[in-house]
C-alpha positions in Angstrom: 12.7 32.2 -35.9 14.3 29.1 -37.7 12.6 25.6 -36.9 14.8 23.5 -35.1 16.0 20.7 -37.4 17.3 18.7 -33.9 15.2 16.4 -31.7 16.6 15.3 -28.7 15.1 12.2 -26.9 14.0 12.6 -23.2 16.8 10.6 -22.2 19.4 12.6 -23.8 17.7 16.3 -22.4 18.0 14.6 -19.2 21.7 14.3 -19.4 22.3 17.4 -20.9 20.3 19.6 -18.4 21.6 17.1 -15.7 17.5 16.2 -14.4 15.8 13.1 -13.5 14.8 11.4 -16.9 11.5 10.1 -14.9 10.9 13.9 -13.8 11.5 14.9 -17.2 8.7 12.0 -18.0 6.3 13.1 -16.1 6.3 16.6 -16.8 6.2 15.7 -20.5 3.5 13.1 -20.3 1.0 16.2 -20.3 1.7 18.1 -23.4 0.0 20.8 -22.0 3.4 21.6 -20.4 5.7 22.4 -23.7 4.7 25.2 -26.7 3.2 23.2 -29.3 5.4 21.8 -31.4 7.9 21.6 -29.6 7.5 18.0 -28.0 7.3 15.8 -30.3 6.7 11.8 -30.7 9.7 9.9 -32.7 8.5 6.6 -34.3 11.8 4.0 -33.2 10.0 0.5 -34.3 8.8 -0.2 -30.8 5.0 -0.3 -30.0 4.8 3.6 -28.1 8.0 5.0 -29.9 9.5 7.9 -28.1 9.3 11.3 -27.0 11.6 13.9 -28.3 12.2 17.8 -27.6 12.9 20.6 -29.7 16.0 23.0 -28.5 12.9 25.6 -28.3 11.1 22.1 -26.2 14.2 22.4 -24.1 14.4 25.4 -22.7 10.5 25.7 -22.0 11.3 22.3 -19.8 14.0 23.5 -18.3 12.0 27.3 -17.3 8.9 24.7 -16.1 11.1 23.2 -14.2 12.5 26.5 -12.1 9.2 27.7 -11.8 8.0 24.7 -10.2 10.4 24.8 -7.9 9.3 28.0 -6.1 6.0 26.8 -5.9 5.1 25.6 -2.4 5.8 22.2 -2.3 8.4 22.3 -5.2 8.6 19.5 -7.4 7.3 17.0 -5.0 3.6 18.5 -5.0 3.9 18.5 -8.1 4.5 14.7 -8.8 2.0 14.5 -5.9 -0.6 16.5 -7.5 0.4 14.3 -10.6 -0.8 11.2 -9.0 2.7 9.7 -9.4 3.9 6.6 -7.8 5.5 7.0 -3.9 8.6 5.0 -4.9 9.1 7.3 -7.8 8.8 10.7 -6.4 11.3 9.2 -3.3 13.9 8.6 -6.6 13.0 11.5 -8.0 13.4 13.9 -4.8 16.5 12.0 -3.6 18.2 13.5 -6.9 16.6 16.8 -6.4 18.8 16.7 -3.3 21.9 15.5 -4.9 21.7 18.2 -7.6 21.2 21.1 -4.6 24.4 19.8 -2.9 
């Protein structure tokens, strides 16, 4: 299969798969989560720079993502298990119930 010659910032894969850019953060801050290669870090001329994702990067997100959310607990045990902040996982789970209306 052909490389991908497109990166798309975490912000953008957000839009376009219509998720929570901080879900999409956390899920990404473990590289663990994405095929290797796949998630990549773009240098922008800020101290951290910036995560990107591979088409390939996007669709193993967005099947991490579905699985996740038939495990018991869904995503919030999994932003629980993550240690993530309590005001977060509220923003994050209020849009999980937007996007399920």
């Amino acid at each position: 299969m052909a490389r991908s010659r497109f990166i798309y910032t975490l912000k953008e894969v957000a839009s376009m798969i219509g998720e929570n850019l901080e879900l999409i953060e956390e899920v990404t801050a473990n590289s663990d989560n994405i095929a290797e290669g796949e998630l990549v870090y773009v240098r922008d001329g800020s101290e951290d720079g910036t995560k990107g994702l591979t088409e390939s990067g996007i669709d193993d997100l967005r099947s991490l993502l579905a699985d996740i959310r038939t495990w018991d607990g869904g995503i919030r045990q999994f932003l629980l298990d993550e240690q993530c902040d309590p005001e977060m996982i509220e923003r994050v789970m209020t849009d999980e119930i937007k996007r399920s209306l």
